[in-house]
C-alpha positions as CSV (number, residue, x, y, z in Angstrom):
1,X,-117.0,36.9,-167.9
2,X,-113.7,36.5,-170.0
3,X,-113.6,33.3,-172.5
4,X,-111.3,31.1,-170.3
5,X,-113.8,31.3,-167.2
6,X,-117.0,30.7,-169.4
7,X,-115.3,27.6,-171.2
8,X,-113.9,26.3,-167.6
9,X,-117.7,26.9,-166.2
10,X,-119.2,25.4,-169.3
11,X,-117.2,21.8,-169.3
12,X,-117.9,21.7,-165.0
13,X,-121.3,22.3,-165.8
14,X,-121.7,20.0,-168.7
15,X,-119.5,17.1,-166.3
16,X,-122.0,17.7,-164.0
17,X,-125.3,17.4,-166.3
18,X,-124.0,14.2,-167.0
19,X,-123.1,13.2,-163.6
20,X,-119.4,13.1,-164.6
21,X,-118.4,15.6,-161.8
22,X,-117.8,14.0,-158.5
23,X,-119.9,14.8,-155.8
24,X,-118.2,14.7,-152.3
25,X,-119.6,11.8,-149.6
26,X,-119.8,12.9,-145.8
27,X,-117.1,10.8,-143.9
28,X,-118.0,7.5,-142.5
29,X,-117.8,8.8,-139.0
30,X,-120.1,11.8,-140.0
31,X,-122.8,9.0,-141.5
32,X,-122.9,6.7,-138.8
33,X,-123.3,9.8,-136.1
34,X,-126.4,11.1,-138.2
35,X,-127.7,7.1,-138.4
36,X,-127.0,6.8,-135.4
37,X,-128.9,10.2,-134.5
38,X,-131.7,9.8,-136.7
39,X,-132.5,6.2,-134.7
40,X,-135.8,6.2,-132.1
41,X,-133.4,4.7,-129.4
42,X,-130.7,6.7,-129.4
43,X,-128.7,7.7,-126.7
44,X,-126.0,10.0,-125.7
45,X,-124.1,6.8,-124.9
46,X,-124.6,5.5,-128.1
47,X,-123.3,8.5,-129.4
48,X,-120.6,8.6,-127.6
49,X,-119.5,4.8,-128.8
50,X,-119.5,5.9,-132.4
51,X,-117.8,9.6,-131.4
52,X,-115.1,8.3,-129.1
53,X,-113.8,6.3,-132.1
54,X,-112.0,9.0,-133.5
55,X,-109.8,10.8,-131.0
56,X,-110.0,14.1,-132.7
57,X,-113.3,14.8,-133.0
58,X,-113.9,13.4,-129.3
59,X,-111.7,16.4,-128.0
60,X,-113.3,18.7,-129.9
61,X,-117.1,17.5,-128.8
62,X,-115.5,17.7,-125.2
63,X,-114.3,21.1,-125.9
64,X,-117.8,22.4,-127.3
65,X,-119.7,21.2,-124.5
66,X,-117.1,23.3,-122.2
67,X,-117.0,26.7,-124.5
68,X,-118.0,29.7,-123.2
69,X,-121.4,29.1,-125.9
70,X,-122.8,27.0,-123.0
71,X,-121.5,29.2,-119.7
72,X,-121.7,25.7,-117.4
73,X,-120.4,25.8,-114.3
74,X,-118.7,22.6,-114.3
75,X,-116.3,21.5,-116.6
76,X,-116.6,17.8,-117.9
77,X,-114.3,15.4,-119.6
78,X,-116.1,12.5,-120.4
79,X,-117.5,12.3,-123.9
80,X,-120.9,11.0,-123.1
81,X,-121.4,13.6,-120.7
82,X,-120.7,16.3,-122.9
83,X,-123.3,14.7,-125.2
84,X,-125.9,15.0,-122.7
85,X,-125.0,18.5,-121.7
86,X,-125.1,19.3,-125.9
87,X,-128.0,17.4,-126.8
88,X,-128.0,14.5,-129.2
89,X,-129.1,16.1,-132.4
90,X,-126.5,19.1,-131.7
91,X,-124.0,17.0,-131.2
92,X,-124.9,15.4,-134.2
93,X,-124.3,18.2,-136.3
94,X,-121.7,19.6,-134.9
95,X,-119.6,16.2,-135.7
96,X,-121.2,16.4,-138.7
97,X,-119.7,19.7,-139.1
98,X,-116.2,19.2,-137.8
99,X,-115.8,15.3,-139.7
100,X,-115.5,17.7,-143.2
101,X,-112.0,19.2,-142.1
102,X,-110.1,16.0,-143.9
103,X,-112.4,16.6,-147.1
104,X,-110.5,20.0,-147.6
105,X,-107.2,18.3,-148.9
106,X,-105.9,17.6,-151.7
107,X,-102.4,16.3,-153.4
108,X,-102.1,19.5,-155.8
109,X,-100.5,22.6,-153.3
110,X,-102.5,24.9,-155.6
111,X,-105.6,23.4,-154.7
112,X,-104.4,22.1,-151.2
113,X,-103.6,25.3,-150.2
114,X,-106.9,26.6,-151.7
115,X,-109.1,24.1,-149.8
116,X,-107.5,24.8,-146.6
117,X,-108.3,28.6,-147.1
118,X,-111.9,27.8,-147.6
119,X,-112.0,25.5,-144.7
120,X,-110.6,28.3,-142.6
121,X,-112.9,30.5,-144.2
122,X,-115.5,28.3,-143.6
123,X,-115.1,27.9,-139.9
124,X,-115.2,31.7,-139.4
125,X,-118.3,32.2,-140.6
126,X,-119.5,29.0,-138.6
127,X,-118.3,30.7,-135.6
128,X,-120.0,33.9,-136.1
129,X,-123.4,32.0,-137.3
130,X,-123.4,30.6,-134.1
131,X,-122.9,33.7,-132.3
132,X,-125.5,35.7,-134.2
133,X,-127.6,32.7,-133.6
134,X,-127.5,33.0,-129.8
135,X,-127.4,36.3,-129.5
136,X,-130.1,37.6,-131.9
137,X,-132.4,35.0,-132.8
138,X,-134.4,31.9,-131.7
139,X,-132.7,29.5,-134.5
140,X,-130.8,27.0,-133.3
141,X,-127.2,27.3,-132.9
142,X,-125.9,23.5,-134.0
143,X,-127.9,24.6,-137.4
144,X,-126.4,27.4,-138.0
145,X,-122.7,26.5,-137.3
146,X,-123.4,23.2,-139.7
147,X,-125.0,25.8,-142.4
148,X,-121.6,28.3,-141.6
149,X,-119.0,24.8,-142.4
150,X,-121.1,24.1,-145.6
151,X,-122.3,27.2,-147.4
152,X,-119.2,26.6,-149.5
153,X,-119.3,22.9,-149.9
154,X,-119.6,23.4,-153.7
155,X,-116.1,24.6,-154.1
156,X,-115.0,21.0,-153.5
157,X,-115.4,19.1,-156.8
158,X,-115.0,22.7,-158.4
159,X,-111.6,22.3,-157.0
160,X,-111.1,18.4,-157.5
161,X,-111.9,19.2,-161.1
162,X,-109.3,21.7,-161.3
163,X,-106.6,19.6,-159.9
164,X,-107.5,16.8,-162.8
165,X,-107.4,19.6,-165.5
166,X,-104.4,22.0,-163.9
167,X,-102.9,22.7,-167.9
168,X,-106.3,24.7,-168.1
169,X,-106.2,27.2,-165.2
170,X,-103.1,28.7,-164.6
171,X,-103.9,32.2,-162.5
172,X,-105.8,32.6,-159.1
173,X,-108.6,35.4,-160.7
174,X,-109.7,32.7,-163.5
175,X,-109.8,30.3,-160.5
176,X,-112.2,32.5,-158.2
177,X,-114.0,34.0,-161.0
178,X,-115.3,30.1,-161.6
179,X,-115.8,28.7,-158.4
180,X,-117.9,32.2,-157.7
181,X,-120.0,31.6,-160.7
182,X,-120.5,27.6,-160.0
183,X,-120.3,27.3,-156.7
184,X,-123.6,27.7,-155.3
185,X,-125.6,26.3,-157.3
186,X,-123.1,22.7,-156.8
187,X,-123.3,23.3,-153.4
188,X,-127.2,23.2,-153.4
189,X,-127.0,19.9,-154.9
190,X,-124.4,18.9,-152.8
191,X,-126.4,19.4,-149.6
192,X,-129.3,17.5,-151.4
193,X,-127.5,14.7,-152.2
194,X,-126.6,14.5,-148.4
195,X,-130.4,14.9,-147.6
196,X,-129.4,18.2,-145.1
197,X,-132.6,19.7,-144.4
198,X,-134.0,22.4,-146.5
199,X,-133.1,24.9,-144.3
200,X,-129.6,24.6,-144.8
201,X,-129.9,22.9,-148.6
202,X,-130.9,26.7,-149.5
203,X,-128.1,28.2,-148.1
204,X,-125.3,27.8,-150.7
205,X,-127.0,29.1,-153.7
206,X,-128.6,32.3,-152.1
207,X,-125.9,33.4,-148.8
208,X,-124.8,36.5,-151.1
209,X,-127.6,38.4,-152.0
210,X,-128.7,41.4,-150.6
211,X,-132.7,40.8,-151.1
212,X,-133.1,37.0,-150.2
213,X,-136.4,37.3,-149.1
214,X,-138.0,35.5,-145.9
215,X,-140.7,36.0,-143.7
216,X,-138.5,35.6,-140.1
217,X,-134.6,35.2,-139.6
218,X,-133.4,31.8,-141.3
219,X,-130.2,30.6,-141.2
220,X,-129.4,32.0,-145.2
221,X,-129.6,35.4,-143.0
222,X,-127.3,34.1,-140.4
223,X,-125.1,32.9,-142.8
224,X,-125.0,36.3,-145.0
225,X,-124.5,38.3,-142.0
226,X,-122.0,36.3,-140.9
227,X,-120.0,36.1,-144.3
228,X,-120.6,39.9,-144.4
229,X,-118.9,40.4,-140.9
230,X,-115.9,38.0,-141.7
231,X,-114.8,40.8,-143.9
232,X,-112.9,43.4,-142.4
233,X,-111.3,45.1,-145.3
234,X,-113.5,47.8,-146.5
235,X,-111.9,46.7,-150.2
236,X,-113.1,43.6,-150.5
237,X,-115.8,42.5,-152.8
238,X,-118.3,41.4,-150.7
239,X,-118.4,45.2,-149.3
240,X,-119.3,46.5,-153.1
241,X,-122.7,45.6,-151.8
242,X,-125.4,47.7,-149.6
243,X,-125.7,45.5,-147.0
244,X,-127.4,48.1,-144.4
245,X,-130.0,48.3,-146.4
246,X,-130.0,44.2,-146.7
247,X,-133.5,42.7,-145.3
248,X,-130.9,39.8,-143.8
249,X,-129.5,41.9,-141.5
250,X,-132.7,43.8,-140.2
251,X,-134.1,39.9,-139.5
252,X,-131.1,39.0,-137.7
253,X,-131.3,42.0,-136.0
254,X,-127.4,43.2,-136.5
255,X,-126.8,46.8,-136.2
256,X,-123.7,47.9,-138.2
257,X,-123.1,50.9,-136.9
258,X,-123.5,49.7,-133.0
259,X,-121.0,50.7,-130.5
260,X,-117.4,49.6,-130.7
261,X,-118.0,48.1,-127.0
262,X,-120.6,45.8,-127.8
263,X,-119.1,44.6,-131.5
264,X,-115.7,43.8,-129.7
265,X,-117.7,41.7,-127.2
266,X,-119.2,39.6,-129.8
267,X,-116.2,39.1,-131.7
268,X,-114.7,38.3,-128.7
269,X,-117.0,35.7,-128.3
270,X,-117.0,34.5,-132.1
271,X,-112.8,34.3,-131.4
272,X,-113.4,31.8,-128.4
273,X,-116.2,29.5,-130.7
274,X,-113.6,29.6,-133.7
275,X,-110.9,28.1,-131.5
276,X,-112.7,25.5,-130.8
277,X,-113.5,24.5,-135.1
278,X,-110.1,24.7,-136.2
């Protein structure tokens, strides 16, 4: 690690030891959905009261209930019904999920521009989490596509702390070399301080190794397949890894040498899903 990325990491890490480093809330609309959720009368009307109040996310819920994930017959249009077609708790998440977008700004065009890469980044590997999910294991879906939209969560304050400091990074490199070395273990805490269940809280610090080590598929496998198969280009660095030999992918149960036929069908599929995030 050169000098100016271990004296960037070393004054994030110290801001954050002393809770100096500012932690990114959930939106209000994503809190009152998972209050809301969490309550022992909810309902998908009651849902849909707090949902319909932002017109964005309303469409999007709609559209979800209606994507080709769910293969209904019928198509619906009404928010409350889509809610009862998805299931309180998944809808839950998935707002949860989709509410984050408007945390991926910022007033620097550096770092505006790099939030809205990971944001995009991020909702690919949602939409294949979800897919793999489905298709290969008996996880559930909502889960995994909340765990695809936060494993990189911890680039956030990496990035706000950046824009507050721009006279100390001045090149891209120094920039990912730091928010690869800090992000994880920021997004861990992140997910903890948003009291995320464990199952995704571990996701951040351990979706990029080769030998994370579980007893059945878990949605740190999803999620490091997924990243994995994001990455087309033989050359990037995420390929300077074995991953055929990776226990992730032998849980999930993704074969990456299968036919051409049957890996354009799921990226078909994971195409459709990531329409519907963005």
């Amino acid at each position: 690690m050169s000098d100016l990325v271990q004296s960037v990491s070393d004054d994030i890490q110290l801001a954050l030891d002393k809770d100096q480093l500012d932690l990114p809330t959930l939106p209000e609309v994503a809190l009152r959905v998972r209050d809301v959720a969490s309550s022992e009368l909810v309902s998908a009307s009651a849902l849909a009261e707090v949902v319909g109040e932002d017109p964005g996310l309303s469409t999007q819920l709609v559209r979800v209930a209606n994507s080709p994930m769910f293969r209904a017959t019928r198509s619906i249009d009404d928010l409350a019904q889509a809610i009862s077609r998805l299931g309180v708790e998944y809808a839950a998440n998935i707002v949860t999920g989709l509410a984050m977008q408007n945390m991926f700004q910022a007033t620097s065009e550096m770092v505006d521009t790099r939030l809205r890469q990971v944001w995009k980044a991020s909702t690919e590997v949602a939409a294949w989490s979800s897919i793999l999910t489905k298709k290969f294991t008996k996880l559930r879906a909502d889960q995994a596509t909340l765990a695809g939209l936060t494993h990189c969560i911890g680039v956030l304050p990496i990035l706000g702390w950046v824009e507050e400091n721009d006279h100390v990074i001045q090149d891209s490199l120094t920039l990912d070399r730091v928010i690869e070395t800090l992000h994880p273990t920021i997004g861990t805490m992140i997910l903890k301080h948003w009291n995320f269940a464990n199952e995704l809280v571990e996701v951040p610090g351990n979706y990029q190794q080769t030998d994370h080590d579980s007893a059945n598929a878990d949605y740190v496998d999803i999620v490091c397949v997924a990243h994995v198969l994001c990455h087309t280009d033989e050359d990037h660095p995420v390929h300077q890894k074995n991953w055929a030999e990776s226990p992730s992918f032998g849980r999930v149960g993704f074969d990456l040498e299968m036919d051409d036929f049957e890996r354009e069908e799921i990226v078909a599929q994971v195409t459709e899903v990531k329409g519907i995030l963005v």
